[in-house]
Every structure is written in structure tokens, then in C-alpha cells.
C-alpha positions as CSV (number, residue, x, y, z in Angstrom):
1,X,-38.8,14.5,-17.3
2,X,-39.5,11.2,-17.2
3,X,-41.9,9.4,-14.5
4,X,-39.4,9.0,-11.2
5,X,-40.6,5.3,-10.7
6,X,-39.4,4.5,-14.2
7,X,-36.6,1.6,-14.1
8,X,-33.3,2.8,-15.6
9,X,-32.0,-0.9,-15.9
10,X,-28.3,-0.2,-15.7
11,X,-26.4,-2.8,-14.3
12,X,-24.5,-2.6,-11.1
13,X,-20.6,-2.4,-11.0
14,X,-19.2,-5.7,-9.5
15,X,-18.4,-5.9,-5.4
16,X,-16.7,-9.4,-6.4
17,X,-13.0,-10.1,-6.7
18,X,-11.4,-7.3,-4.2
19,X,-8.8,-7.7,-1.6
20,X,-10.8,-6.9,1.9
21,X,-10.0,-5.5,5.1
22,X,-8.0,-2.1,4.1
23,X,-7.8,0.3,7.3
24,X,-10.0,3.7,5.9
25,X,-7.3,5.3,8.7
26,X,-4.8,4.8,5.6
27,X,-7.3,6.0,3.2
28,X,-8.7,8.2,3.8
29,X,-4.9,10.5,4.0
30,X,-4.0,8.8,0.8
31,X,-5.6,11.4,-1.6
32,X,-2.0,11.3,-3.4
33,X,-2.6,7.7,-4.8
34,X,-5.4,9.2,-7.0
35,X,-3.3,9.0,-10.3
36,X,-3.5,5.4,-10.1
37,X,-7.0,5.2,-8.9
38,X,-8.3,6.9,-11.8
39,X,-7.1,3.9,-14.5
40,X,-9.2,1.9,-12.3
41,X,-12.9,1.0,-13.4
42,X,-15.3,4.2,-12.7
43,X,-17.6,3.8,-9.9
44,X,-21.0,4.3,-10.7
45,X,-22.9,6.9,-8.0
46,X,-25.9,8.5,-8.0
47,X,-26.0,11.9,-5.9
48,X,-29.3,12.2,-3.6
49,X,-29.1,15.8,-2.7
50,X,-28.2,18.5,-5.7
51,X,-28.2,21.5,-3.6
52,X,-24.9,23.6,-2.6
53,X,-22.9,20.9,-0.4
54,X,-24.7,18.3,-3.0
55,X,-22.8,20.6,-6.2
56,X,-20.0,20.8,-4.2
57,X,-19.3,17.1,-3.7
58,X,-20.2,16.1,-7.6
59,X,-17.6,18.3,-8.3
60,X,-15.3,16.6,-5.9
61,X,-16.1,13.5,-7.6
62,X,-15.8,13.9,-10.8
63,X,-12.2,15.7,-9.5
64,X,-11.3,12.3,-8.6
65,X,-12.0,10.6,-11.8
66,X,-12.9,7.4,-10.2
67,X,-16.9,7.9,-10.8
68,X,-19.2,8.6,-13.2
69,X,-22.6,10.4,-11.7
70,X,-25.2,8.7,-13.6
71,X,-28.3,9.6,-11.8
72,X,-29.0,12.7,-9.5
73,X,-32.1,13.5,-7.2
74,X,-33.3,16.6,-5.4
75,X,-36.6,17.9,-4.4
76,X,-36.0,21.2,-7.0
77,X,-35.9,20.7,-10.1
78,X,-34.1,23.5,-11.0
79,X,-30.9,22.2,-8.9
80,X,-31.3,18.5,-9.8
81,X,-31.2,19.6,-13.8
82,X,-28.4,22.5,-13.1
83,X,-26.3,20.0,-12.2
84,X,-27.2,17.3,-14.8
85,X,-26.3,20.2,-17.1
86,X,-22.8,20.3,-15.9
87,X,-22.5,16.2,-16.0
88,X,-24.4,15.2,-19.0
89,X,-27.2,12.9,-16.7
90,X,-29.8,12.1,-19.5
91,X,-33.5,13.4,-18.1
92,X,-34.9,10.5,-17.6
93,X,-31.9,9.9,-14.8
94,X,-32.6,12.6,-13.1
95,X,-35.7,13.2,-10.3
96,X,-37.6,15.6,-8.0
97,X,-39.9,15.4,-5.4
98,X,-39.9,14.1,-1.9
99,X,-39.3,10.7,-3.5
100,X,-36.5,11.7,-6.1
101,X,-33.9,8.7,-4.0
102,X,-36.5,6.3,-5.1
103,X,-35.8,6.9,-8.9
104,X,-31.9,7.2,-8.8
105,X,-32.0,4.0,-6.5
106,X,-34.1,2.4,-9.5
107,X,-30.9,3.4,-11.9
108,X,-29.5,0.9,-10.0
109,X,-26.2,2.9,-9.1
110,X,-23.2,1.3,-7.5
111,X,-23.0,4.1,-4.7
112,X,-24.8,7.1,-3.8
113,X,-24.1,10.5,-2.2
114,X,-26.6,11.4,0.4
115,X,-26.9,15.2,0.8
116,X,-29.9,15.7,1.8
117,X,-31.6,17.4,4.7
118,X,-30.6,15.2,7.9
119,X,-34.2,14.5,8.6
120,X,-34.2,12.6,5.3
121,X,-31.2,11.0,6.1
122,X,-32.4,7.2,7.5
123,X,-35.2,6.8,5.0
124,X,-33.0,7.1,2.4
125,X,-29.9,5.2,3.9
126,X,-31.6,2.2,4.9
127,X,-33.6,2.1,1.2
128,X,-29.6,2.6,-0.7
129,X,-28.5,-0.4,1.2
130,X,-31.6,-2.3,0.7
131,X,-31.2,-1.3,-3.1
132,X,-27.4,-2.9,-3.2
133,X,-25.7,0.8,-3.3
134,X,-23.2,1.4,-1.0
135,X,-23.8,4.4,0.9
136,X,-22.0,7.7,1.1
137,X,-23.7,10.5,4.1
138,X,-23.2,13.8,4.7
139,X,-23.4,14.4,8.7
140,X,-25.1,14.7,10.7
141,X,-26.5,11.1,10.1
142,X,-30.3,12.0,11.7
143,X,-32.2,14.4,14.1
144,X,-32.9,12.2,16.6
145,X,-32.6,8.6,18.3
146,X,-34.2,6.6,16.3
147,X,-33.1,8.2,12.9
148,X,-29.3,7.4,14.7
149,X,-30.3,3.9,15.4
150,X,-31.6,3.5,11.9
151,X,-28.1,4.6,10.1
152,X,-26.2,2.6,12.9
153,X,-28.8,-0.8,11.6
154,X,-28.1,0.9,7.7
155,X,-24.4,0.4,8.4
156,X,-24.3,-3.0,10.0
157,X,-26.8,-4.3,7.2
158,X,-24.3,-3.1,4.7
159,X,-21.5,-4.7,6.2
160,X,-23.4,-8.2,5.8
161,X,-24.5,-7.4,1.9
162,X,-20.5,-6.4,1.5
163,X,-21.3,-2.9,1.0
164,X,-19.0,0.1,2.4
165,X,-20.7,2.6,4.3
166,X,-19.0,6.2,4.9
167,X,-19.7,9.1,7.0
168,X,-18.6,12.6,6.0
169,X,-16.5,14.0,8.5
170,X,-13.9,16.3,7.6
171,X,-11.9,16.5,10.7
172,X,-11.3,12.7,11.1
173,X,-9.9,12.8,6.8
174,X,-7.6,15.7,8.0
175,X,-3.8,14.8,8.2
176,X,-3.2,16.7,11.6
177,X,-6.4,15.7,13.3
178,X,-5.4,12.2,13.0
179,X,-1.5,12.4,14.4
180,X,-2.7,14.8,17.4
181,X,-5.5,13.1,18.6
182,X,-3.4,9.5,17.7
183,X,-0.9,11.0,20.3
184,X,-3.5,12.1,23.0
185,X,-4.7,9.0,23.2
186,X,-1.3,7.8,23.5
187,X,-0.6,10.0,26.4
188,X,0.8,12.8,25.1
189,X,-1.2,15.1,27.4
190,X,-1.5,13.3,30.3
191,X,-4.8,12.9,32.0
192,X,-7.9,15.1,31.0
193,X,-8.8,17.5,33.6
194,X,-11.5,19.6,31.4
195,X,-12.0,20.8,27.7
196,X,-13.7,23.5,25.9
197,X,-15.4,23.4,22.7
198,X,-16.6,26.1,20.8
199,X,-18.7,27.0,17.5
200,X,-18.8,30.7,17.3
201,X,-20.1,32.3,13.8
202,X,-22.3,34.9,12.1
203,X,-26.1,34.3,11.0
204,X,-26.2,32.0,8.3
205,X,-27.7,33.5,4.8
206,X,-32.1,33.1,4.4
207,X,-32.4,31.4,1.1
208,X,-35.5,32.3,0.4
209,X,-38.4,35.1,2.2
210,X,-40.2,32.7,5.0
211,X,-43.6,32.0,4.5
212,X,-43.8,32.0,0.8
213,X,-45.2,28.8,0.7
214,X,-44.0,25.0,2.3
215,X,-41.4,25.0,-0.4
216,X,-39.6,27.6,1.5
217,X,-39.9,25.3,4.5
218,X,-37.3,22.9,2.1
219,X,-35.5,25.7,1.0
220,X,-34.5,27.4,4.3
221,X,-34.5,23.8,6.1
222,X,-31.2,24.8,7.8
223,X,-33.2,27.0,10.2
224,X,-35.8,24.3,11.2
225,X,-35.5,22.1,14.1
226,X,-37.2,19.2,12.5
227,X,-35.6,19.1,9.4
228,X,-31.9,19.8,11.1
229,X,-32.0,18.7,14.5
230,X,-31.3,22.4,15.4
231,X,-27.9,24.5,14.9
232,X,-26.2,21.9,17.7
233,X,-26.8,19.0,15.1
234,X,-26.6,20.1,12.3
235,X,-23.9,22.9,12.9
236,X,-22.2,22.4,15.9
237,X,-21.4,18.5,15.7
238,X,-18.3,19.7,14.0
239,X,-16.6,20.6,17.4
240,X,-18.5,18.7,19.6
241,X,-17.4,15.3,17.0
242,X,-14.0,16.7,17.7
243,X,-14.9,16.6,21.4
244,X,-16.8,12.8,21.0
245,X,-13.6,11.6,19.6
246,X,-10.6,13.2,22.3
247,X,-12.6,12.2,25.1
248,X,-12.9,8.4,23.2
249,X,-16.3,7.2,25.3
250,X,-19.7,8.7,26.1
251,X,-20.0,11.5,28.4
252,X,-22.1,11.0,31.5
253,X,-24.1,13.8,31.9
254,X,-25.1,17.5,30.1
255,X,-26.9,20.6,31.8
256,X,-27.5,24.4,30.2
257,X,-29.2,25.8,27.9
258,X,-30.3,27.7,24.2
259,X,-31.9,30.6,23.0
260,X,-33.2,32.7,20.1
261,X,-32.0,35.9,20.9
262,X,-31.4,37.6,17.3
263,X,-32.3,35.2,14.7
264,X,-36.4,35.3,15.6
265,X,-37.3,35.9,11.5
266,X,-36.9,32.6,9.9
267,X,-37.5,29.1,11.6
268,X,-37.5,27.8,15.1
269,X,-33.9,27.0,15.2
270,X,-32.1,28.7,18.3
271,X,-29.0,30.7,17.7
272,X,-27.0,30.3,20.8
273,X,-25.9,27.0,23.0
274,X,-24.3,27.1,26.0
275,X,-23.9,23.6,28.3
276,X,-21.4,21.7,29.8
277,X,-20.9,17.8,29.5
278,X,-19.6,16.0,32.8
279,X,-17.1,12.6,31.7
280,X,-15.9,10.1,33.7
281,X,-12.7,11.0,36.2
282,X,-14.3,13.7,37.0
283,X,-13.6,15.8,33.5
284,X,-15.9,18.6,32.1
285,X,-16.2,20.1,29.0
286,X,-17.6,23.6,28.6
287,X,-19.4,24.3,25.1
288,X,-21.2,27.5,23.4
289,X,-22.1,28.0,20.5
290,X,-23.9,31.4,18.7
291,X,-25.2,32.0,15.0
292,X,-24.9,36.0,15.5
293,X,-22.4,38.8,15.2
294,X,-19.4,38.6,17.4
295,X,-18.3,42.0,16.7
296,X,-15.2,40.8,16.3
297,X,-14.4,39.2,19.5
298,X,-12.1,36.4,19.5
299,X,-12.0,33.5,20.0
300,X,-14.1,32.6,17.2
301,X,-14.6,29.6,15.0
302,X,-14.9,26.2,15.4
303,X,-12.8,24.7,18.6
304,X,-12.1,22.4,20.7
305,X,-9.5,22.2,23.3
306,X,-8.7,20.0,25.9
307,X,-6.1,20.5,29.1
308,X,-4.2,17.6,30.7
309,X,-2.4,17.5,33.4
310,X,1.6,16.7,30.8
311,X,0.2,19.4,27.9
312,X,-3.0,20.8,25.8
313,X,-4.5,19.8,22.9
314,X,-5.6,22.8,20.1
315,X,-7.8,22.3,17.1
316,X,-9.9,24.8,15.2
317,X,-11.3,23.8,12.1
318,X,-9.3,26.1,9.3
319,X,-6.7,26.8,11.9
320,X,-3.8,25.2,13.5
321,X,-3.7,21.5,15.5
322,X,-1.2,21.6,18.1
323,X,0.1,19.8,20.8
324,X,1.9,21.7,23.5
325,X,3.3,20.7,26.6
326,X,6.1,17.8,27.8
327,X,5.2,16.1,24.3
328,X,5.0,18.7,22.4
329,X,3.4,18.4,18.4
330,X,3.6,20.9,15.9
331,X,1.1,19.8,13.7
332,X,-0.2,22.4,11.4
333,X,-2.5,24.7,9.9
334,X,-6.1,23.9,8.2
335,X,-7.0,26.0,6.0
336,X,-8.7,23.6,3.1
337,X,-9.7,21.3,5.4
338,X,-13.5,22.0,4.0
339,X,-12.4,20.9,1.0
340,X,-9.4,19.0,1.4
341,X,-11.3,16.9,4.5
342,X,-14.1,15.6,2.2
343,X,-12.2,14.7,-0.9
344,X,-10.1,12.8,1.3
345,X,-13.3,10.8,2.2
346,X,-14.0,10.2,-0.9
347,X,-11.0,9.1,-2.1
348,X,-11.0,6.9,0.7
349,X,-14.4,5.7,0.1
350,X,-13.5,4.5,-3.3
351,X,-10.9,2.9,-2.3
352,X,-13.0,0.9,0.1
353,X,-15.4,-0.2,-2.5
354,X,-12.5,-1.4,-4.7
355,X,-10.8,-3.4,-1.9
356,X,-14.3,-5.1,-0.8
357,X,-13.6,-3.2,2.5
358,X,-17.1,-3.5,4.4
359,X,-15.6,-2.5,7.9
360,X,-17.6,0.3,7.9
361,X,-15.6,2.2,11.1
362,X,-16.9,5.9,10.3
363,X,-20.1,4.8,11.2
364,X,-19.9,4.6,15.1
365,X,-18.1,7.4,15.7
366,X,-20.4,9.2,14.0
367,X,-23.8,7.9,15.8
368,X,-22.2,8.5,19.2
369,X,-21.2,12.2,17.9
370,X,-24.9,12.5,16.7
371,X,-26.3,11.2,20.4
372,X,-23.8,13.6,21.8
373,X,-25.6,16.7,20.1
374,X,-29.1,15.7,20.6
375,X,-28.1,15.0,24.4
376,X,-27.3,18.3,24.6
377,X,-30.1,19.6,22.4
378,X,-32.4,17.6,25.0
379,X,-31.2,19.3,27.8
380,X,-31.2,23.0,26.5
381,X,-34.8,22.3,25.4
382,X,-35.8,20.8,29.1
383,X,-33.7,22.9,31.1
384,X,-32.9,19.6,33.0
385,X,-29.9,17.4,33.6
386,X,-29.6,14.6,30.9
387,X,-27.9,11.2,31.3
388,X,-26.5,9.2,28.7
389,X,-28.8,6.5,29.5
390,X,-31.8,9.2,28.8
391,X,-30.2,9.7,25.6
392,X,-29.5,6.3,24.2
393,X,-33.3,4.9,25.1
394,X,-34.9,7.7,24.2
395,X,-38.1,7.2,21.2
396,X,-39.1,10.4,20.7
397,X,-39.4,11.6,17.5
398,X,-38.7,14.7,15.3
399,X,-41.6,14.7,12.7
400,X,-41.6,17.6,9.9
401,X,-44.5,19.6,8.5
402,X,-44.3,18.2,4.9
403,X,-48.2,19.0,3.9
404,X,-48.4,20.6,0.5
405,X,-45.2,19.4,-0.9
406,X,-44.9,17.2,-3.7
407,X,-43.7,13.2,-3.8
């Protein structure tokens, strides 16, 4: 292994020459056009994050054809050089440690693939766009408001270096997603009198025996609040993004609260939600979520459905999107949208860095999403009523326990 602060000195792919302002709308449902993609120039990336969703998205890319992964990070070394195995990364490209970005931003990629723990996620944004590398991020984008603030600054900085700058959300790359919340906004349901959104799923695996050590800390970081913002960030944002994006502006208000009920073995994550957000016109939105057995009861997954007063919308997230009502929509079902949703973001993102497109328009979506969960997070935790306003000024910080691992 060589020393992580050791320059790779590869040169950068060129940002110059592309025709700008393509709609990632467009793109991002364009996965078909990948034939012709692929005789295009390989993008050079650099994946920050080798662990499951990290493997899982280097395969996705080198599916594509249109990159070559020429450096790879992760805090384990065992993960960083299992995948540089499967990819052929030289050793002296890959990197562990707390500051493994550091050395694959040194390669001097064109891009990189954030997967990382969400905590992590703002340091090592802001350092890819400072490095020239447009930015690809898993969500959610931080654990708190200032690590959203920092990815919303990351983004805008990137847009004036003319670097693209994509968030990861599956939903908003699906085909059916698109078309039915398109038509909601168009009317198709009327007005809004109240929603529901829902993440309902069993306990999620340990990946290692707690308290063997701070490295188990890293390893089971899915269970700790300040390393994933707790299960409404880092989990539930997939319906309650849905939710963000239906209801199309901030909500005013969120009471309720969270418990640990079952889960009381590994972390200080809670394994049950249950608020409800006020909107403007007088609209609510109920939401639960639980991390426990459901003994089969139904409904179950990952939800969100909203009633107006000309139809209702239905999504669930490997199920069907439907509009039914005066305007009705058939849509469809979703059963790949895992997989399907995040291949279609990066085809899209390619295409973006191709095109010159710096527009950068997964970003906000995705930091309201974000200060929709922690809202909701803040008022479980106080047991009070939470404004927006609370939310968006809010400086409080979420700061891990990082003693004893290494940089």
C-alpha cells in the first residue's frame, strides 16, 4: 500500500468543448441511449466508499461502460482492495483510513462516487469540488443543518467551476415517479387535503458484535445517530423525499415522536417514528415508520400517498404508481427501481458531464428532503412542535465519537 498522501499525477478528463444546458429530467429516463454513450471518451471516477451500496454502484458503472474506476477509498482495507481486485485499481490508487478521499482526490479523478457514511458526506463533497471532480452523492447528503448547507454551498460552487453535481435518488430516476407526480402537479388530483407516508420494515442485519472495538462503531454505522442522522435520515428520507417532492414546498410545522422499543442491542438509533407534518392550506401528512417485525401486517413498505379532493396519488417503492380518480393514471409497477433508479442516475450523470451541464437541479430537492427528516428527527427527540424556520437556522451539530480510529 502505498502512502495515501502520495500524488497519482493523472491528468483530468477535459470539461471543455460540450454543449450545456441538457434537462437531467431527460436524462436521467434515457438509460436506453447507453450504446452510444459507451463509444464516447470513458470518464474517469474515483469511488469514496467501497462498502456494499459502494460495490454495488462500481458495478453499475462499469455496466455502463462510460467510466473507468481508477482510484477507490474506504476506511477497510479489506473492502477498498476487494474491489480493486474486481477492477484492476493498481495499490498505490487505492486508500484507507479516515482520510482515504484525500488520496483518490490526489489521483486527480474526473468524478467521484461518494458512498460513505452521511456524516462524512460534506467534508468530502466540498474537498471533490475544491479538487476539480465533479461530484456524485449517495443520500442522504448530511446529518444535520450545517452538513445540508455545506452540500447546498458544494453544489453552487460546482456550478461556477462547471462541474455537475448529482444526488442519488432513486425515485426521482424512476419512469412512473416522474409522469405521476408531473400530473399531480398539473392538477390531476385536485387540491391536497392530507397524505400519508410510510416506511415499514424488519430490523436491519448487525454487521459486526457491538463493542468490539471503535472499528465496529464504522462498521455498524447504520445504527448510530451521529454517523446516520438516525433511521428518519438515513432510512426513511426515501418516502418522506417522495413526500418533499408531491407537496412541492416546505412543510410548516412537525409534532410526534420515536422510540427504541426492540432494537436496544446495537447503537442509539431509534426503531420506530411516528409524526405528522402540518402544510400550507391547511394539509397534513401522517408518517410512521418501524425497523421491527410486522408479523405480517400490511401495509408495509415504503409509501407515500396523498388524497385530493379530483383523485389519489399511490407510490410504494418496488410497487405500483398510480393515479386514480377523475384523471386517472395507470402508471406501473417498480420492482427494480433499486437498481434500475440508480443506474438511471448515472447514466444521467454522465451524460451531464459530457454536455457541460452544471445546472445541478438534484441538489435542492434533495437539501429540502434532508431538512425535512431532521425536522422531524428534532421534534421526536424534543417532544415539541418544530417550525420550519427552527429547522432551517438551526447550528447544532451532530459530532461522532471517532477516538481510536485511524486517518
Amino acid at each position: 500500500m502505498q502512502n495515501k498522501n502520495k500524488l497519482c499525477g493523472e491528468t483530468g478528463f477535459s470539461r471543455r468543448g460540450f454543449v450545456k444546458n441538457t434537462m437531467i429530467g431527460m436524462t436521467a429516463v434515457a438509460a436506453n441511449g447507453l450504446a452510444q454513450e459507451t463509444a464516447r471518451a470513458k470518464i474517469k471516477i474515483g469511488i469514496i466508499g467501497c462498502g456494499q451500496r459502494g460495490a454495488f454502484i462500481a458495478d453499475l458503472l462499469q455496466e455502463h461502460g462510460g467510466y473507468q474506476i481508477t482510484a477507490l477509498g474506504d476506511y477497510f482495507k479489506e473492502q477498498v482492495d476487494t474491489l480493486g481486485q474486481k477492477y484492476a485499481v493498481p495499490e498505490n490508487r487505492r486508500f484507507t483510513g479516515l482520510n482515504n478521499y484525500k488520496g483518490v482526490l490526489e489521483c486527480k479523478p474526473d468524478a467521484v462516487a461518494i458512498i460513505t457514511p452521511p456524516y462524512f458526506h460534506p467534508e468530502q463533497a466540498t474537498a471533490a469540488v475544491s479538487a476539480g471532480a465533479h461530484v456524485y452523492l449517495a443520500k442522504p447528503i448530511a446529518v444535520d443543518v450545517p452538513g445540508s448547507m455545506a452540500i447546498r454551498a458544494a453544489s453552487e460552487e460546482a456550478a461556477k467551476r462547471k462541474l455537475s453535481f448529482l444526488v442519488d435518488f432513486q425515485t426521482r430516476a424512476q419512469p412512473f415517479y416522474l409522469e405521476a407526480v408531473k400530473r399531480v402537479h398539473a392538477g390531476a388530483i385536485g387540491e391536497i387535503a392530507f397524505g400519508e407516508s410510510y416506511y415499514h420494515c424488519d430490523r436491519l442485519q448487525i454487521k459486526v458484535p457491538p463493542g468490539s472495538g471503535p472499528e465496529a462503531r464504522l462498521k455498524n454505522w447504520v445504527f448510530m445517530k451521529d454517523l446516520s442522522g438516525d433511521i428518519i435520515t438515513e432510512q426513511n428520507i426515501h418516502t418522506l423525499d417522495v413526500m418533499s417532492w408531491v407537496m412541492d414546498r416546505p412543510p410548516i410545522s412537525v409534532s410526534g415522536g420515536c422510540a427504541r422499543k426492540t432494537r436496544v442491542d446495537v447503537g442509539d438509533n431509534n426503531d420506530c417514528y411516528a409524526l405528522q407534518y402540518r402544510y400550507p392550506d391547511n394539509a397534513g401528512v401522517t408518517f410512521s415508520s418501524r425497523q421491527f417485525a410486522g408479523h405480517g401486517s400490511q401495509p408495509d413498505g415504503i409509501v407515500f400517498r396523498a388524497f385530493g379532493n379530483k383523485g389519489v396519488l399511490e407510490t410504494s417503492y418496488g410497487g405500483q404508481v398510480l393515479i386514480r380518480g377523475e384523471n386517472f393514471y395507470r402508471g406501473g409497477a417498480t420492482p427494480r427501481i433499486y437498481r434500475e433508479g440508480a443506474f438511471n442516475n448515472i447514466t444521467a450523470f454522465h451524460a451531464m458531464i459530457e454536455q457541460g451541464d452544471c445546472s445541478n437541479t438534484t441538489t435542492e430537492p434533495s437539501v429540502r428532503s434532508n431538512l425535512v427528516t431532521i425536522m422531524g428527527r428534532m421534534a421526536a427527540h424534543s417532544g415539541s412542535v418544530v417550525t420550519w424556520e427552527q429547522v432551517i437556522t438551526d447550528t447544532s451539530r451532530m459530532q461522532p465519537d471517532l477516538s481510536g480510529l485511524k486517518l
